[in-house]
N, CA, C, O and CB atoms as a CASP TS submission, in Angstrom:
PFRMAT TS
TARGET T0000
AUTHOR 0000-0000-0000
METHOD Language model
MODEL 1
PARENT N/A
ATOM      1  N   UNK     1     115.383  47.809 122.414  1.00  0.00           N
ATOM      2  CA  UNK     1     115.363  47.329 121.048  1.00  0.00           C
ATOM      3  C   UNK     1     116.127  46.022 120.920  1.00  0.00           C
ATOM      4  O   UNK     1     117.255  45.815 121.368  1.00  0.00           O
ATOM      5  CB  UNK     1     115.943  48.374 120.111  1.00  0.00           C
ATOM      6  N   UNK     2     115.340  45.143 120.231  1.00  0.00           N
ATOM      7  CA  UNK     2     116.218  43.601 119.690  1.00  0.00           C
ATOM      8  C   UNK     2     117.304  44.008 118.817  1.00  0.00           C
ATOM      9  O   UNK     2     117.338  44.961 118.039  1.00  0.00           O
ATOM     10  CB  UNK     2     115.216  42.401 118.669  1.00  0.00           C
ATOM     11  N   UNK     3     118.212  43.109 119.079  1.00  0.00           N
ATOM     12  CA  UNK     3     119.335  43.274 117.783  1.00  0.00           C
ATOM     13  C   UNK     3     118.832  42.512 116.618  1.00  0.00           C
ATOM     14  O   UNK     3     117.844  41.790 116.746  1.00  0.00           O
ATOM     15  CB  UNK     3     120.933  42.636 118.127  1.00  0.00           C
ATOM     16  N   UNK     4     119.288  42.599 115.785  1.00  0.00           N
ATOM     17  CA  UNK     4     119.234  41.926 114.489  1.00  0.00           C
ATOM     18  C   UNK     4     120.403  41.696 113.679  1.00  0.00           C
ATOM     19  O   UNK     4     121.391  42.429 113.728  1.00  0.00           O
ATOM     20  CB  UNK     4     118.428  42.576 113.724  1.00  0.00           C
ATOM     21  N   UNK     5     120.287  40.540 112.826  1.00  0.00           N
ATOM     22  CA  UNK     5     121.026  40.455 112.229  1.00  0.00           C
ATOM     23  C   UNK     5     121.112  40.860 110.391  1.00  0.00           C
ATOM     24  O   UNK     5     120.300  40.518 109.531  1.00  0.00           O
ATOM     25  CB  UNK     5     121.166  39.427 112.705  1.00  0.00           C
ATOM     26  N   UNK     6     122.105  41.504 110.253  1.00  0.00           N
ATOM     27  CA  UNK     6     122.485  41.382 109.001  1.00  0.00           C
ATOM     28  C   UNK     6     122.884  40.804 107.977  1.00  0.00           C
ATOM     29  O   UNK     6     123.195  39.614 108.003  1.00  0.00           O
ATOM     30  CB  UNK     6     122.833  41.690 108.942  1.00  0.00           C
ATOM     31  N   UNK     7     122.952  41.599 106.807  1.00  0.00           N
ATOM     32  CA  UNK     7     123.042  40.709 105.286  1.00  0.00           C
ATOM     33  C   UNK     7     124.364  40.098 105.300  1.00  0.00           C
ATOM     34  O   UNK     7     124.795  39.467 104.335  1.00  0.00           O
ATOM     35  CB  UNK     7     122.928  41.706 103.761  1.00  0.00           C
ATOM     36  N   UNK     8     125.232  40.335 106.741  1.00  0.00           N
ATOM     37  CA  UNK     8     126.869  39.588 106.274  1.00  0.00           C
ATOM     38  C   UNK     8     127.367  38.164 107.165  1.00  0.00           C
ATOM     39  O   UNK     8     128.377  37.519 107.448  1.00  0.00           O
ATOM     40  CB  UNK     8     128.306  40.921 106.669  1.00  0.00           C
ATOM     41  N   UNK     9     125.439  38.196 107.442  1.00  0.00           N
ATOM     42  CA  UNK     9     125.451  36.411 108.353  1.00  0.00           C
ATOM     43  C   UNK     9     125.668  35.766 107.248  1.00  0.00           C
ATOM     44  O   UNK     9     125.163  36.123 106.183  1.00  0.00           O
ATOM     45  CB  UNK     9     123.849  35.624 109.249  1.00  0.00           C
ATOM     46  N   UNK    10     126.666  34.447 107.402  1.00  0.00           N
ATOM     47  CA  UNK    10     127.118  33.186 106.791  1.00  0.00           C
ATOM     48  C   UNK    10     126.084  32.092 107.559  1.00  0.00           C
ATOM     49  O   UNK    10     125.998  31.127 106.800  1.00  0.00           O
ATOM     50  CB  UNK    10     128.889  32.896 107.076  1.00  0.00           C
ATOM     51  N   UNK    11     125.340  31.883 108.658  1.00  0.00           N
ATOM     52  CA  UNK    11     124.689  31.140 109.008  1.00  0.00           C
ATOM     53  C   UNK    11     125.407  30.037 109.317  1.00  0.00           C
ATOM     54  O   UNK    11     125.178  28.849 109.085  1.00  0.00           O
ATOM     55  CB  UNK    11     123.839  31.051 108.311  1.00  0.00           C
ATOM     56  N   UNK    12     126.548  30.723 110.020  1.00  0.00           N
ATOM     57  CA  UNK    12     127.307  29.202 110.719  1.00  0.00           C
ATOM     58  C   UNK    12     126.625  28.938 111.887  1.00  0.00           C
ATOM     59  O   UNK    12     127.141  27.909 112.323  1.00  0.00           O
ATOM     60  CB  UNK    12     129.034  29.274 111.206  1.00  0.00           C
ATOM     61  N   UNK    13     125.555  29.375 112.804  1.00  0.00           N
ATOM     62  CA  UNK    13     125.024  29.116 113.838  1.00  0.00           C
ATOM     63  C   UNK    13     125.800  28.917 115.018  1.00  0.00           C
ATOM     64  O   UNK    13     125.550  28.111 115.915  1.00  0.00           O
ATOM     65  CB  UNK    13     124.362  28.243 113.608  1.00  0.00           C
ATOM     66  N   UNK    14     126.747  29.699 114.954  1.00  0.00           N
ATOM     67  CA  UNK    14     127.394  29.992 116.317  1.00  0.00           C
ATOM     68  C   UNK    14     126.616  30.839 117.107  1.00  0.00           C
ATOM     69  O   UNK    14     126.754  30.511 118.286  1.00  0.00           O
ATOM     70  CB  UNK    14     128.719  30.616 116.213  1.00  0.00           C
ATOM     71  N   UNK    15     125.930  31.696 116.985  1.00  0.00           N
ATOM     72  CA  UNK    15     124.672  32.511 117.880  1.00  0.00           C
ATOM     73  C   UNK    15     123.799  31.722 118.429  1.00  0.00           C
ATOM     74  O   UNK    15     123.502  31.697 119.623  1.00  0.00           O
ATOM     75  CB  UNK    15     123.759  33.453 117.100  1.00  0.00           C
ATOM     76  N   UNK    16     123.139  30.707 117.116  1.00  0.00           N
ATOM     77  CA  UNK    16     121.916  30.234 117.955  1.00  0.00           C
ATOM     78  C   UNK    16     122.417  29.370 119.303  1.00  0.00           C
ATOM     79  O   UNK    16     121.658  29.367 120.272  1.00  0.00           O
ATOM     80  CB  UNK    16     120.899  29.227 116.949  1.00  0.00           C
ATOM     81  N   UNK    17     123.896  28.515 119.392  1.00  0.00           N
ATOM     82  CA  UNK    17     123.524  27.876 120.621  1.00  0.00           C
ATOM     83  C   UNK    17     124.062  28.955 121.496  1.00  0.00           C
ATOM     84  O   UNK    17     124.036  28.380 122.584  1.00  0.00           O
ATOM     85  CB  UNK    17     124.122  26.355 120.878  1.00  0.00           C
ATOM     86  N   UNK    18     124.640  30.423 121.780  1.00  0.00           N
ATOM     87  CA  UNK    18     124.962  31.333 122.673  1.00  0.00           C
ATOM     88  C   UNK    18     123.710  31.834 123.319  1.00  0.00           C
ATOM     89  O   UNK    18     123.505  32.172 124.485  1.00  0.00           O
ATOM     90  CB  UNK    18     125.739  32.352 122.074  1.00  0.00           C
ATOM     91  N   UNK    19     123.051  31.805 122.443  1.00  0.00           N
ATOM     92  CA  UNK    19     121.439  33.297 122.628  1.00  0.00           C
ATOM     93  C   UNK    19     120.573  31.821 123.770  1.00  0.00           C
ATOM     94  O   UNK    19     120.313  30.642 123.528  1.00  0.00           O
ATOM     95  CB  UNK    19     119.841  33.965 119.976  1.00  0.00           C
ATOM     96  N   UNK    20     120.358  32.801 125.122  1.00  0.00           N
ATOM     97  CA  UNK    20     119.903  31.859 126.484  1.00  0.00           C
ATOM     98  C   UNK    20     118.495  31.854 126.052  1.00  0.00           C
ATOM     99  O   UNK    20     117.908  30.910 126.582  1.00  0.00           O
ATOM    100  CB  UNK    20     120.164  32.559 128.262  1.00  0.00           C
ATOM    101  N   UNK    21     117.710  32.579 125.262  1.00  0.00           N
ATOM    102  CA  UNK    21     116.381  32.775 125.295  1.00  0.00           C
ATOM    103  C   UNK    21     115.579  31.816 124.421  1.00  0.00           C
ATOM    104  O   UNK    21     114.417  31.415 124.480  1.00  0.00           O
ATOM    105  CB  UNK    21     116.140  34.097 124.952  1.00  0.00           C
ATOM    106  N   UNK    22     117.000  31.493 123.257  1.00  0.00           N
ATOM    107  CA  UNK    22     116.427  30.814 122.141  1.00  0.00           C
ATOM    108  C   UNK    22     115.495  31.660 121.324  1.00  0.00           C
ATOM    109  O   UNK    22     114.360  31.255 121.073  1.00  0.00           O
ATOM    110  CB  UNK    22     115.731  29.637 122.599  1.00  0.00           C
ATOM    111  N   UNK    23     115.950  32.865 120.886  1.00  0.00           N
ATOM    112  CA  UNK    23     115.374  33.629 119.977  1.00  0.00           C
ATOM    113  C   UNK    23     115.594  34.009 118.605  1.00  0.00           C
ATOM    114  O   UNK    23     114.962  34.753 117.855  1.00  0.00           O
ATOM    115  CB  UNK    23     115.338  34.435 120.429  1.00  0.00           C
ATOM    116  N   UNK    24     117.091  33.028 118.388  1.00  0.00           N
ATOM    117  CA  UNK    24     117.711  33.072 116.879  1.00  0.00           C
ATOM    118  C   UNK    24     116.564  32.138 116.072  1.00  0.00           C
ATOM    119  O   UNK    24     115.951  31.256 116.673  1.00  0.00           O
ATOM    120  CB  UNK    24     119.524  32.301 116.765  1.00  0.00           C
ATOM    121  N   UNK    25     116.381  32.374 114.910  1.00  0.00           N
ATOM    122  CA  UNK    25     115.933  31.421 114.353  1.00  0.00           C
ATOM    123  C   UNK    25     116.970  31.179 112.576  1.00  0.00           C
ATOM    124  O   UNK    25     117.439  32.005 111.792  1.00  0.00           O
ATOM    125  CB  UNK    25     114.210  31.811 114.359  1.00  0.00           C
ATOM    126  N   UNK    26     116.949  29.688 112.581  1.00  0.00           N
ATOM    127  CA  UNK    26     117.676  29.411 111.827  1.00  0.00           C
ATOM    128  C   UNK    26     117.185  29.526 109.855  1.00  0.00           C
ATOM    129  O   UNK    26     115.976  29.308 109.777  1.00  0.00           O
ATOM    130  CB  UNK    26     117.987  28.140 112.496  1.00  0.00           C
ATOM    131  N   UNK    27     117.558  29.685 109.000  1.00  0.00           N
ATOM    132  CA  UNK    27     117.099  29.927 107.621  1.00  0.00           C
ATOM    133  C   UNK    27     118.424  30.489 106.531  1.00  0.00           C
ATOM    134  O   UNK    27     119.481  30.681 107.131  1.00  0.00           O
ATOM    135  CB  UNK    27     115.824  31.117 107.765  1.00  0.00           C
ATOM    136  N   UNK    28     118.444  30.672 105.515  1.00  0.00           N
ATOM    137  CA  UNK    28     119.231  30.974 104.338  1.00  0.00           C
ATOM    138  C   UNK    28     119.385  32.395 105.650  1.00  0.00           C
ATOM    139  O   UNK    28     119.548  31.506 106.486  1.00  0.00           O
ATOM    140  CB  UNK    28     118.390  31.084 102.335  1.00  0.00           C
ATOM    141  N   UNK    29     119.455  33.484 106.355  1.00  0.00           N
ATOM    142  CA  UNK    29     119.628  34.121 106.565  1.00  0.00           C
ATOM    143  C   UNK    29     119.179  33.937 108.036  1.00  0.00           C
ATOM    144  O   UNK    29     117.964  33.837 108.212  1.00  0.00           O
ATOM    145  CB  UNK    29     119.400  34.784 105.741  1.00  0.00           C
ATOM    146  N   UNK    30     120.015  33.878 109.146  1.00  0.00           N
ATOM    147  CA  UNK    30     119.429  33.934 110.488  1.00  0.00           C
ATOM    148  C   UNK    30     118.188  35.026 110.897  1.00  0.00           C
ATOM    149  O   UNK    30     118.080  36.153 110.413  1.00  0.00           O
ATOM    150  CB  UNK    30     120.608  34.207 111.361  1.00  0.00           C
ATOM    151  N   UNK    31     117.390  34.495 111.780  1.00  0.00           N
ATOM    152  CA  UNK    31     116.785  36.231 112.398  1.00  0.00           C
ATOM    153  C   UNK    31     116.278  35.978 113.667  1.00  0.00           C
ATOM    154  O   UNK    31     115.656  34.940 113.892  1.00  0.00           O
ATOM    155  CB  UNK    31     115.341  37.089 111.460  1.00  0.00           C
ATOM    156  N   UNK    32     116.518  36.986 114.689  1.00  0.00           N
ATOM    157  CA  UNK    32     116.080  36.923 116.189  1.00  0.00           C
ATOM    158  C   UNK    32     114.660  37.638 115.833  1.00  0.00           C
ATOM    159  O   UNK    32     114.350  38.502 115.013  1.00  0.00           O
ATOM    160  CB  UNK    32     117.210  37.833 117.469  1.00  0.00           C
ATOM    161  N   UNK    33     114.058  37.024 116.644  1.00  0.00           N
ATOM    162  CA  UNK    33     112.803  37.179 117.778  1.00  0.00           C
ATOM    163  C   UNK    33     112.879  38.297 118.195  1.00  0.00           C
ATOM    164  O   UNK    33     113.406  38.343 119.307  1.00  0.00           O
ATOM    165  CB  UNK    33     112.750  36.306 119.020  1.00  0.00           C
ATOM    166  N   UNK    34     112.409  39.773 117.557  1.00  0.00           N
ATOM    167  CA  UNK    34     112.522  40.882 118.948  1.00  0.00           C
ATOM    168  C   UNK    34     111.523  40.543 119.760  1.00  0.00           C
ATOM    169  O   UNK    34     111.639  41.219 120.782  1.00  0.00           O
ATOM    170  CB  UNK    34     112.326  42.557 118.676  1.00  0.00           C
ATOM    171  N   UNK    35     110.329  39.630 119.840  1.00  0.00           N
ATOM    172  CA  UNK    35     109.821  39.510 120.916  1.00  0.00           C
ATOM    173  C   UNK    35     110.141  39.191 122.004  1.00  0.00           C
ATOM    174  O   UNK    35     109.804  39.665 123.089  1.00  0.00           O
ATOM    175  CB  UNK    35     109.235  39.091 120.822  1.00  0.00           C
ATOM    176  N   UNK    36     110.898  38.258 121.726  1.00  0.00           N
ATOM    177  CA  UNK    36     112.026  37.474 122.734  1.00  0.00           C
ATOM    178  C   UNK    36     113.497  37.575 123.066  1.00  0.00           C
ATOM    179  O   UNK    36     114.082  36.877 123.894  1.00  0.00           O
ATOM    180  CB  UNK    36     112.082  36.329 122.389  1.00  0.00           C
ATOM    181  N   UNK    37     113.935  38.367 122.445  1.00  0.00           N
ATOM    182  CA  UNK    37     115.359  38.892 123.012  1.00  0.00           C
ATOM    183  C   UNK    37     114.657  39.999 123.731  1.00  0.00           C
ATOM    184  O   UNK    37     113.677  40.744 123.751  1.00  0.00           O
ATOM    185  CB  UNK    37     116.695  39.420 121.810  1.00  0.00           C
ATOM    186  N   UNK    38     116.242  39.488 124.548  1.00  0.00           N
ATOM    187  CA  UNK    38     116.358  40.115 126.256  1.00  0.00           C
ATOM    188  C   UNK    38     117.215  41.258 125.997  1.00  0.00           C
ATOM    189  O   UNK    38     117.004  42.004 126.953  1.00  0.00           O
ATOM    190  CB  UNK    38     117.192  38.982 127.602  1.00  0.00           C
ATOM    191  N   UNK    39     118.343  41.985 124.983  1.00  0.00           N
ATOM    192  CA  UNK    39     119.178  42.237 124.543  1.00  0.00           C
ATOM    193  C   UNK    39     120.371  42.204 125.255  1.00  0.00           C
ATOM    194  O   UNK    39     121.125  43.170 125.371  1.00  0.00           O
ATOM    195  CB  UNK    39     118.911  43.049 124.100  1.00  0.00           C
ATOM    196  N   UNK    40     120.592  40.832 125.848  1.00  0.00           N
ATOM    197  CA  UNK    40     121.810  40.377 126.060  1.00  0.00           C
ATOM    198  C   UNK    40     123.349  40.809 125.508  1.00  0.00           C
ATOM    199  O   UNK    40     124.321  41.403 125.976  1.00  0.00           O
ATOM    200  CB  UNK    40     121.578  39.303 125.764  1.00  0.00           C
ATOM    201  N   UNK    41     122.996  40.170 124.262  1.00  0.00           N
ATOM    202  CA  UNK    41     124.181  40.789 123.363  1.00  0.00           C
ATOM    203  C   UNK    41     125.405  40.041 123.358  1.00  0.00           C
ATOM    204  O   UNK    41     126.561  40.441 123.227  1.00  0.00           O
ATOM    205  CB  UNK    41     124.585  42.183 123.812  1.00  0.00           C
ATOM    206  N   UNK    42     124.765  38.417 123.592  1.00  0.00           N
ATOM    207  CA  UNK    42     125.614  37.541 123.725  1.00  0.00           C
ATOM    208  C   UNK    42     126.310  37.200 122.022  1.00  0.00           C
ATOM    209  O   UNK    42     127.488  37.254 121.671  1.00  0.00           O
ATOM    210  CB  UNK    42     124.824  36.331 124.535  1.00  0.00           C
ATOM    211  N   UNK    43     124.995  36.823 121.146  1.00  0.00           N
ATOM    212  CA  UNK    43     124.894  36.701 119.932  1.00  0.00           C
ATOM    213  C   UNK    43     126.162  37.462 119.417  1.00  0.00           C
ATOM    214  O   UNK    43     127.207  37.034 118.929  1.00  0.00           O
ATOM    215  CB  UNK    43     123.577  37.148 119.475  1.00  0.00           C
ATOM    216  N   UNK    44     125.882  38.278 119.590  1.00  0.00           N
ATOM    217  CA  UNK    44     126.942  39.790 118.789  1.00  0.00           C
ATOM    218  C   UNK    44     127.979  39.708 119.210  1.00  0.00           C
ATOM    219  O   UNK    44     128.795  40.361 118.560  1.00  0.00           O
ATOM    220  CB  UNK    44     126.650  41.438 119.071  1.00  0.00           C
ATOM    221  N   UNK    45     128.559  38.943 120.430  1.00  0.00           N
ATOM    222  CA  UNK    45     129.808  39.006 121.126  1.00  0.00           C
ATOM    223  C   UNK    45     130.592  37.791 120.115  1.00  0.00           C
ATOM    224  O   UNK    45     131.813  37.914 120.024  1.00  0.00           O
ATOM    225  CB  UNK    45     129.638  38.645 122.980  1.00  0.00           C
ATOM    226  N   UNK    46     129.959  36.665 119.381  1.00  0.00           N
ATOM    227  CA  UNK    46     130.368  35.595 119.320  1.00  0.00           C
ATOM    228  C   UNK    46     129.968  35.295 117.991  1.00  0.00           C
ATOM    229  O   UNK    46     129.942  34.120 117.624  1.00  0.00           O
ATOM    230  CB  UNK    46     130.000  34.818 120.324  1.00  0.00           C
ATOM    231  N   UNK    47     129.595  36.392 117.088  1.00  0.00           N
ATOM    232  CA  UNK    47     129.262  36.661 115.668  1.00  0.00           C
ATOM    233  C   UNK    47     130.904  36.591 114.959  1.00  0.00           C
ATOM    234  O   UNK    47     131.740  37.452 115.235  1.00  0.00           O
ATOM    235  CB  UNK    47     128.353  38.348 115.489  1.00  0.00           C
ATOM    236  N   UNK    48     131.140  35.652 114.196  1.00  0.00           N
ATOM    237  CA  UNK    48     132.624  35.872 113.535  1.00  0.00           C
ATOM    238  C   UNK    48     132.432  36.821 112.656  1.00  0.00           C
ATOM    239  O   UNK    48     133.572  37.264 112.519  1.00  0.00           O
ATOM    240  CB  UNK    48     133.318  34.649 112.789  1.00  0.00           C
ATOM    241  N   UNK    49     131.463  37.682 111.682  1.00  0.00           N
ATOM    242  CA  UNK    49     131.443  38.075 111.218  1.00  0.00           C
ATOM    243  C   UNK    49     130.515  39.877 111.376  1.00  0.00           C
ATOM    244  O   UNK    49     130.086  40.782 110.660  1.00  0.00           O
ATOM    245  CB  UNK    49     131.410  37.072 110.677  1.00  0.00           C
ATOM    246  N   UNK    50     130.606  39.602 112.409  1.00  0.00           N
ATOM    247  CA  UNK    50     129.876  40.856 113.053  1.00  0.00           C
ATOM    248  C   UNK    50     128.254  41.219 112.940  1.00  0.00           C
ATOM    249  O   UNK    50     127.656  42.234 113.293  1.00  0.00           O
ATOM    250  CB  UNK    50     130.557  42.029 112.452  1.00  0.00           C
ATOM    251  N   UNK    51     127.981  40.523 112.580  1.00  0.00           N
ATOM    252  CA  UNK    51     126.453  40.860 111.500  1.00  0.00           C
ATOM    253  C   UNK    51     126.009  41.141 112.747  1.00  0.00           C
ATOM    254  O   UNK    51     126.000  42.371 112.768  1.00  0.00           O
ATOM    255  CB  UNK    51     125.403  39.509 110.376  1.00  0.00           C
ATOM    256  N   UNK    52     125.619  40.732 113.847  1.00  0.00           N
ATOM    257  CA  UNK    52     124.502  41.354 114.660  1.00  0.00           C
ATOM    258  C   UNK    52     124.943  42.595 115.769  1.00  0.00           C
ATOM    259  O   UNK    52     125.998  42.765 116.380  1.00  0.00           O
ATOM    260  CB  UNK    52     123.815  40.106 115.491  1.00  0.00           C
ATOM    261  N   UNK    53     123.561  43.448 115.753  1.00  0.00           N
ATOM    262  CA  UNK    53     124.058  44.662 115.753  1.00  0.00           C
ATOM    263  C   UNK    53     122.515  45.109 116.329  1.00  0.00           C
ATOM    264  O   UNK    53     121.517  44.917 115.635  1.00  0.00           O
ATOM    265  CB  UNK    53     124.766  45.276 114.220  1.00  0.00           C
ATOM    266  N   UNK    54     122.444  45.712 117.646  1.00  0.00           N
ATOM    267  CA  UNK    54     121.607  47.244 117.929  1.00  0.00           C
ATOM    268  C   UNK    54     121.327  47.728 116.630  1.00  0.00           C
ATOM    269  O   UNK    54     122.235  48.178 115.931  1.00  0.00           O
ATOM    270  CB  UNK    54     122.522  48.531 118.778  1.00  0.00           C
ATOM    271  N   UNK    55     119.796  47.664 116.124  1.00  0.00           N
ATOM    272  CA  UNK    55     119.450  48.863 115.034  1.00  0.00           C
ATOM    273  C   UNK    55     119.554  50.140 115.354  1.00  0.00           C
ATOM    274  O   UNK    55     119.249  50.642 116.435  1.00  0.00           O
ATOM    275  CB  UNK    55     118.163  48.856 114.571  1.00  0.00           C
ATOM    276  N   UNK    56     120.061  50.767 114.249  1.00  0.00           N
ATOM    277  CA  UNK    56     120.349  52.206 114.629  1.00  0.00           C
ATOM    278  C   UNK    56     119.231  53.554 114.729  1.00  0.00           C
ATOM    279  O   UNK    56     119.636  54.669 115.057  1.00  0.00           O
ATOM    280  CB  UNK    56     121.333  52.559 113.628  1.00  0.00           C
TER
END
């Protein structure tokens, strides 16, 4: 499963340059690509605000 991000992204775009695949995409609300995440889990390591997250 892709991670995703949540409603408590600020969209500072610290993910998009971490994520190797280039699967963030940028907008009023970030969102990855589950086509294209690898589920690295780089994103989520380097989220200041935790938003991305394994759906449950």
């Amino acid at each position: 499963m892709a991670y995703v991000i949540g409603d408590d992204c600020i969209a500072c775009g610290t993910c998009i340059d971490e994520c190797p695949v280039g699967a963030i995409s940028e907008g009023e609300k970030y969102s990855i690509d589950p086509d294209a995440c690898t589920e690295c889990g780089t994103c989520a390591s380097v989220c200041p605000n935790e938003a991305i997250a394994l759906p449950e």
